[in-house]
C-alpha positions as CSV (number, residue, x, y, z in Angstrom):
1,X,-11.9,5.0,-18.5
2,X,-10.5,2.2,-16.7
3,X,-8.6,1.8,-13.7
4,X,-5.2,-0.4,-14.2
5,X,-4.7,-2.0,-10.7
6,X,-3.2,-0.7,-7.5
7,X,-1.2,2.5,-7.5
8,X,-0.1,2.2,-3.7
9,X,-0.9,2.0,-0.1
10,X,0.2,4.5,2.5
11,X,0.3,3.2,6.3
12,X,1.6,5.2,9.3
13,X,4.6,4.4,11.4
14,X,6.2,5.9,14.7
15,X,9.3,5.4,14.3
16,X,10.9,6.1,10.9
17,X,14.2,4.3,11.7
18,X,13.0,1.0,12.7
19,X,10.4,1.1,10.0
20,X,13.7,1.7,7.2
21,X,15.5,-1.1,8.6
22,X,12.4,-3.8,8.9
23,X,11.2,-3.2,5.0
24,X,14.3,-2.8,3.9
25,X,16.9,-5.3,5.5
26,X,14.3,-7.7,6.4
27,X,12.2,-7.9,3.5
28,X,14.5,-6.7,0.9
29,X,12.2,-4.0,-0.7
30,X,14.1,-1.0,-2.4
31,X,13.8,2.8,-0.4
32,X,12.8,4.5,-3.5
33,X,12.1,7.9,-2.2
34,X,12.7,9.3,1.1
35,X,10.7,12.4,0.9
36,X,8.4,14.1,3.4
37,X,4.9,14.4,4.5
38,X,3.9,17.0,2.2
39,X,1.0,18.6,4.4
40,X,3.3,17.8,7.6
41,X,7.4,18.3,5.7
42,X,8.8,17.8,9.7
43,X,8.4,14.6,9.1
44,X,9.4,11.7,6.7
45,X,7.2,10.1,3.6
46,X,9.1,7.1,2.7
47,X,8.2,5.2,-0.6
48,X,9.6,1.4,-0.6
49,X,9.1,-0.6,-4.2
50,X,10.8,-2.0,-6.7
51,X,13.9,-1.5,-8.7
52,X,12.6,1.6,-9.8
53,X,9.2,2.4,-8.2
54,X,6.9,1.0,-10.7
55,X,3.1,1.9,-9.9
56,X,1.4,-1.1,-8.0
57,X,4.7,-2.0,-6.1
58,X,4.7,0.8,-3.8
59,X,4.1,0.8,0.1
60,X,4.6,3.8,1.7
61,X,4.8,5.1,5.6
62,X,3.5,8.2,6.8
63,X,5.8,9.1,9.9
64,X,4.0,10.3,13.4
65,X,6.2,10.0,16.1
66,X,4.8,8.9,19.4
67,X,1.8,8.3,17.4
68,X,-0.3,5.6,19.7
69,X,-1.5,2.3,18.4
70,X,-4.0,1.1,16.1
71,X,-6.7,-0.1,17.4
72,X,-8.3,-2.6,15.0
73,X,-12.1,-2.2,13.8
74,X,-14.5,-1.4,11.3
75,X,-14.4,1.2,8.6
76,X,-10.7,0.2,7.9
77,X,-7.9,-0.6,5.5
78,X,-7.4,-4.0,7.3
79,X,-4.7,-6.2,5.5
80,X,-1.8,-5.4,3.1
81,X,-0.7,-7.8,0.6
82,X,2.5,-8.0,-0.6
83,X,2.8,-10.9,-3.9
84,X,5.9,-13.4,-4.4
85,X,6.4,-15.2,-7.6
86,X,5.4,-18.5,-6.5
87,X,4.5,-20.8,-3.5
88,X,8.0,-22.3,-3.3
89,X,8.9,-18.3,-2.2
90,X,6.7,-18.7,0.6
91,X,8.8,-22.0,2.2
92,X,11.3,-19.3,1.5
93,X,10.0,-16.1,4.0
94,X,8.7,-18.9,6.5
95,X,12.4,-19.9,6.9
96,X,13.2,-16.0,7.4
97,X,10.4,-14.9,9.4
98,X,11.5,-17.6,11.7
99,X,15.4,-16.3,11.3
100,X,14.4,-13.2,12.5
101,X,11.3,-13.6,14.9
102,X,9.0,-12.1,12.6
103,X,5.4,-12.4,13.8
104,X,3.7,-15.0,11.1
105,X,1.3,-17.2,10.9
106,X,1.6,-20.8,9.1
107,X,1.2,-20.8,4.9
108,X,-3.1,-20.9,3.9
109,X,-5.1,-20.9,1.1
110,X,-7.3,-17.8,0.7
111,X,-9.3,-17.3,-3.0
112,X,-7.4,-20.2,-4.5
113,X,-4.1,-19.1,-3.4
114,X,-1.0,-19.4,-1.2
115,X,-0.9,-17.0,1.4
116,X,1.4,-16.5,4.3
117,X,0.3,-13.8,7.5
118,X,2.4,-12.1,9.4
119,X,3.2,-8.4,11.2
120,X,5.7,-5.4,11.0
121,X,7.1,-5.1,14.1
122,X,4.4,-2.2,15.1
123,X,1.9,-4.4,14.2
124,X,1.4,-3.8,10.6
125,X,-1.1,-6.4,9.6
126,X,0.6,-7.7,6.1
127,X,0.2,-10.9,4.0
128,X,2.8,-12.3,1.3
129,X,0.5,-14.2,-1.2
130,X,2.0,-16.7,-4.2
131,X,1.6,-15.6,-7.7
132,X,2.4,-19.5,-9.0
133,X,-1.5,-19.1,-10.2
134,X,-2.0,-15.7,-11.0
135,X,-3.2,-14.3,-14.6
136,X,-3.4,-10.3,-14.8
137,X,-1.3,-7.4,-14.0
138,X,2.6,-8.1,-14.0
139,X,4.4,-7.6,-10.6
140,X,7.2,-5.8,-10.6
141,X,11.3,-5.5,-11.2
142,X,13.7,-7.3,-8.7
143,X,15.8,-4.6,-7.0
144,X,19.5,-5.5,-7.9
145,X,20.4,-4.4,-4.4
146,X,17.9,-6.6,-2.4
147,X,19.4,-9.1,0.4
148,X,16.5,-11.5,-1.0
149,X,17.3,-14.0,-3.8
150,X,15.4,-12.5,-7.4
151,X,13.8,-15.5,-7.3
152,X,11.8,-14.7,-3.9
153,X,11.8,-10.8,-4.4
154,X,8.3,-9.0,-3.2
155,X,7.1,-8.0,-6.8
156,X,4.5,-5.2,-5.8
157,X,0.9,-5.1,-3.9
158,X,-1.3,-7.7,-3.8
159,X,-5.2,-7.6,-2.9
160,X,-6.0,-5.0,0.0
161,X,-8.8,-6.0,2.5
162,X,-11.0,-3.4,3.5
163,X,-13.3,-3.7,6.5
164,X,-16.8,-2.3,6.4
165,X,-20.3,-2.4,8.2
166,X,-22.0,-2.0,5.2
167,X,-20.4,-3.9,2.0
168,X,-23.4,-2.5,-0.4
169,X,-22.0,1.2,-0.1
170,X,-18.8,0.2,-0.9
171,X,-19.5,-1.9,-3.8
172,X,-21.5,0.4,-5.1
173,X,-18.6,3.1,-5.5
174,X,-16.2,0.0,-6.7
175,X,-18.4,-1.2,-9.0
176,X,-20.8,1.8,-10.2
177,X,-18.5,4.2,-10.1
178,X,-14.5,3.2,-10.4
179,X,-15.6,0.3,-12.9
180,X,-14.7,-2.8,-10.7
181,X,-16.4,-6.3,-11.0
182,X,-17.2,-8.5,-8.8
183,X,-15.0,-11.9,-9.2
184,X,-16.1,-14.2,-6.3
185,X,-16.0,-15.3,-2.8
186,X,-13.9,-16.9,-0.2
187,X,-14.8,-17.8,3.2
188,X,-13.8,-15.7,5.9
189,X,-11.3,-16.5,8.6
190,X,-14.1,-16.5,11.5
191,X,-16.4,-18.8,12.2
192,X,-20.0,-17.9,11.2
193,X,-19.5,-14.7,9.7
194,X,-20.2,-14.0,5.9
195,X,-17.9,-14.4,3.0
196,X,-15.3,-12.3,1.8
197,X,-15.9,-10.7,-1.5
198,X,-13.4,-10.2,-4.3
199,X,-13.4,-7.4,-6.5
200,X,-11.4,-6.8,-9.6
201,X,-10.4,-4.2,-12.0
202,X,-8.7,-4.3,-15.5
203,X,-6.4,-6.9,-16.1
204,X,-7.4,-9.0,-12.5
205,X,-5.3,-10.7,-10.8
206,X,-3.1,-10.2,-7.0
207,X,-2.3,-6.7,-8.9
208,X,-5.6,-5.4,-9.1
209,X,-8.3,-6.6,-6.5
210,X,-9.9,-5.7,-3.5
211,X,-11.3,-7.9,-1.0
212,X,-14.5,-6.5,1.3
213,X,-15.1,-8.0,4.8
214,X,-18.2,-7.2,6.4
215,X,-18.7,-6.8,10.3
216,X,-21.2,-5.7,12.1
217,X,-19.8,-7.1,15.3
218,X,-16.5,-4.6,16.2
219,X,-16.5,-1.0,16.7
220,X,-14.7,1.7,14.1
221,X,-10.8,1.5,13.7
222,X,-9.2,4.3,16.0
223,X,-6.0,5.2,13.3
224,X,-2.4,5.1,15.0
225,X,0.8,3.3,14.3
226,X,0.2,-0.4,12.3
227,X,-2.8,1.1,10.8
228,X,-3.5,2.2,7.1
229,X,-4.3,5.8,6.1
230,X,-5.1,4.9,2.3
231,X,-5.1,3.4,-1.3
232,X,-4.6,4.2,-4.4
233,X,-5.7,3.1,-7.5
234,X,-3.9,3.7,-10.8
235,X,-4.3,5.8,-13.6
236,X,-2.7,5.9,-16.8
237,X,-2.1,9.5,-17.5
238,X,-3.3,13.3,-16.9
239,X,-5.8,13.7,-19.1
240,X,-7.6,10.6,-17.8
241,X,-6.9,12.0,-14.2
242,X,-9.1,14.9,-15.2
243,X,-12.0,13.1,-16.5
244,X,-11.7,11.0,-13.4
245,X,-11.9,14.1,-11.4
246,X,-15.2,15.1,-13.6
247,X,-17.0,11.8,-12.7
248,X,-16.2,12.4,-8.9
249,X,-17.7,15.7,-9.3
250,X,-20.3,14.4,-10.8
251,X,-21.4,11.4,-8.3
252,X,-21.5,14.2,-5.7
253,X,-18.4,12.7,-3.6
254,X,-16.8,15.0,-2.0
255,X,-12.9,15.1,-3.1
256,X,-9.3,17.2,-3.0
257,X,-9.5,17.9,-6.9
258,X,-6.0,17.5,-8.3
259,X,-3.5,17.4,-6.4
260,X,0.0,17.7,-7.7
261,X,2.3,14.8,-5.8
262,X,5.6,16.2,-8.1
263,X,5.6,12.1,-8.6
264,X,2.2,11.7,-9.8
265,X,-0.9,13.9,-9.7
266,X,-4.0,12.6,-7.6
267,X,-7.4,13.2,-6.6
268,X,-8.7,12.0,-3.4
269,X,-12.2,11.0,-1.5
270,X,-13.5,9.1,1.1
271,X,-16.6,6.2,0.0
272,X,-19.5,5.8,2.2
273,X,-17.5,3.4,5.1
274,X,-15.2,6.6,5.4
275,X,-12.3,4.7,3.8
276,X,-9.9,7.0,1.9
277,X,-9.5,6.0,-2.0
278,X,-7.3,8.1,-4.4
279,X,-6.5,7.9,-7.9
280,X,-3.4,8.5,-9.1
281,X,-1.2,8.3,-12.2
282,X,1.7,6.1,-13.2
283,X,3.8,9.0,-14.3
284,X,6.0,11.3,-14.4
285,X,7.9,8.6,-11.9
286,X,10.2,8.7,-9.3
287,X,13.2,9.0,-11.7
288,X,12.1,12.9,-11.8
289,X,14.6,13.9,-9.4
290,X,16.9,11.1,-8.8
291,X,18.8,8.2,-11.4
292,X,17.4,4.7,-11.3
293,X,20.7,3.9,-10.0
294,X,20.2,6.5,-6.8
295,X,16.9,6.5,-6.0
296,X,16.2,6.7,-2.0
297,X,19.8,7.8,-0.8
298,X,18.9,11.0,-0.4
299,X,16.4,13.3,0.9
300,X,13.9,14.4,-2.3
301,X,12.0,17.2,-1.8
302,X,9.3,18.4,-4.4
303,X,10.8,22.3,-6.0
304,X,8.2,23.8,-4.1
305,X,9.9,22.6,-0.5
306,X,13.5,23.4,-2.1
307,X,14.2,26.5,-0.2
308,X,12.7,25.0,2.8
309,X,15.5,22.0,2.4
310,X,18.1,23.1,5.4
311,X,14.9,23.7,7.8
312,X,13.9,20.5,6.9
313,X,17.1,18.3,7.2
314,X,17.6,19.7,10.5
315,X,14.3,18.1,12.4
316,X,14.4,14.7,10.3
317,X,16.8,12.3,12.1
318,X,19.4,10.3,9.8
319,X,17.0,6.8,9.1
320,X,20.2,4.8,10.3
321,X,19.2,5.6,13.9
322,X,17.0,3.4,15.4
323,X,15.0,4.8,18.3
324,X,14.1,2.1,21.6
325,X,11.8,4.1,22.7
């Protein structure tokens, strides 16, 4: 069994609205399901991607209104990448974050590429990293629809940074137990601290690696708005899913079992730093319920929430309504 890449992330936002019209009008990235929170259906679940939703291009939000801030520490999902095709894209989103007063920081190099920082406007900490030198998993489809040229397009996830107080119990479950590798080193952003490590699975590459700070200096992430609840690592199909589910069991971790997504099936656990991994599996797809050409306009609810639909629809306001408060 292998692990193919990244599946998704899922990160939390207040303010459903605001969130639709930053990821979507400002960086171009296809709605490709507005659904809801399946253990909380008051509230939305949106899915942004590519043209169709391919696994390992898909950020997701969690909304909790009034949900405070994150407060930033340990024990965390720290830093979202998002991959461009090359570094001539990045002279591209510089202009545009400028255009429209985007928090960013100026183009670096990190692990022998490109990178450019930058925030959501609740603080989101995100990072659009070049692909000009990449080798491994493919990115993904340009959505036909996008405001961004196809040439500059966000083509899926790129390495997520995970920060721990104790890098050797996360390895361990990366490497011993979900079949990672190690692939090298790059130094970290502060001054005198130890080097950020690169893991890869599969293929390699921006589509398929996790990066590991350790500090033992900051206190443990308190979880709000701009924070990260998870991510998920891909899995080709059912059957694997289950024998993935056996080797969990197995290691002792405690875990959901399957879970049935109606999009993909999953299994869930939190490693030893209390960060929360789940595996799940490219299909069935987010064409179940909606055409390619439709996906995201309207509200999608899994058959099991069907006859809860009108209940629903009347707590959820339209995402066209930004909220100021």
């Amino acid at each position: 069994m292998e692990l193919k890449g990244l599946h998704h992330v899922s990160a939390i936002t207040a303010k459903a609205g605001n969130n639709f019209e930053f990821y979507t009008k400002v960086l171009g990235m296809r709605l490709i399901k507005k659904t809801v929170n399946q253990d909380d259906i008051n509230v939305y679940h949106l899915f942004y991607g590519d043209q169709i939703g391919s696994p390992g291009t898909e950020l997701t939000f969690f909304e909790i209104p009034h949900a405070a801030r994150t407060h930033e520490g340990n024990n965390s999902i720290s830093e979202i990448s998002l991959r461009v095709s090359n570094d001539e894209a990045l002279e591209f989103w510089e202009n545009r974050f400028i255009e429209y007063e985007v928090d960013h920081d100026e183009v670096t190099t990190r692990f022998r590429r490109r990178v450019l920082p930058f925030k959501d406007p609740e603080g989101q900490r995100l990072l659009l990293v070049s692909d000009q030198e990449n080798r491994g998993v493919q990115g993904g489809i340009p959505w036909e629809g996008s405001p961004i040229p196809h040439e500059y397009f966000i083509l899926g996830l790129g390495p997520v940074k995970l920060t721990v107080p104790n890098i050797e119990r996360t390895e361990a479950v990366l490497t011993e137990l979900l079949g990672f590798r190690k692939s090298g080193t790059y130094p970290s952003p502060i001054s005198g601290h130890n080097p950020i490590v690169v893991y890869e699975t599969s293929e390699g590459g921006t589509g398929a690696e996790i990066h590991i700070e350790e500090r033992t200096d900051i206190p443990r992430e308190r979880l709000g708005r701009g924070g990260v609840h998870h991510v998920a690592f891909r899995v080709d199909n059912e059957e694997e899913l289950r024998n993935w589910i056996a080797k969990i069991n197995e290691s002792k971790f405690a875990n959901s079992g399957y879970v049935d997504r109606f999009y993909f099936r999953s299994l869930y656990f939190r490693e030893p730093n209390g960060i929360l991994f789940e595996l799940a599996t490219d299909g069935p797809g987010f064409a179940t319920d909606e055409t390619e050409q439709h996906l995201g306009e309207t509200l999608a609810l899994p058959p099991f929430l069907e006859s809860k639909r009108k209940e629903i629809e009347s707590k959820l306001k339209p995402l066209n309504t930004k909220s100021t408060n």
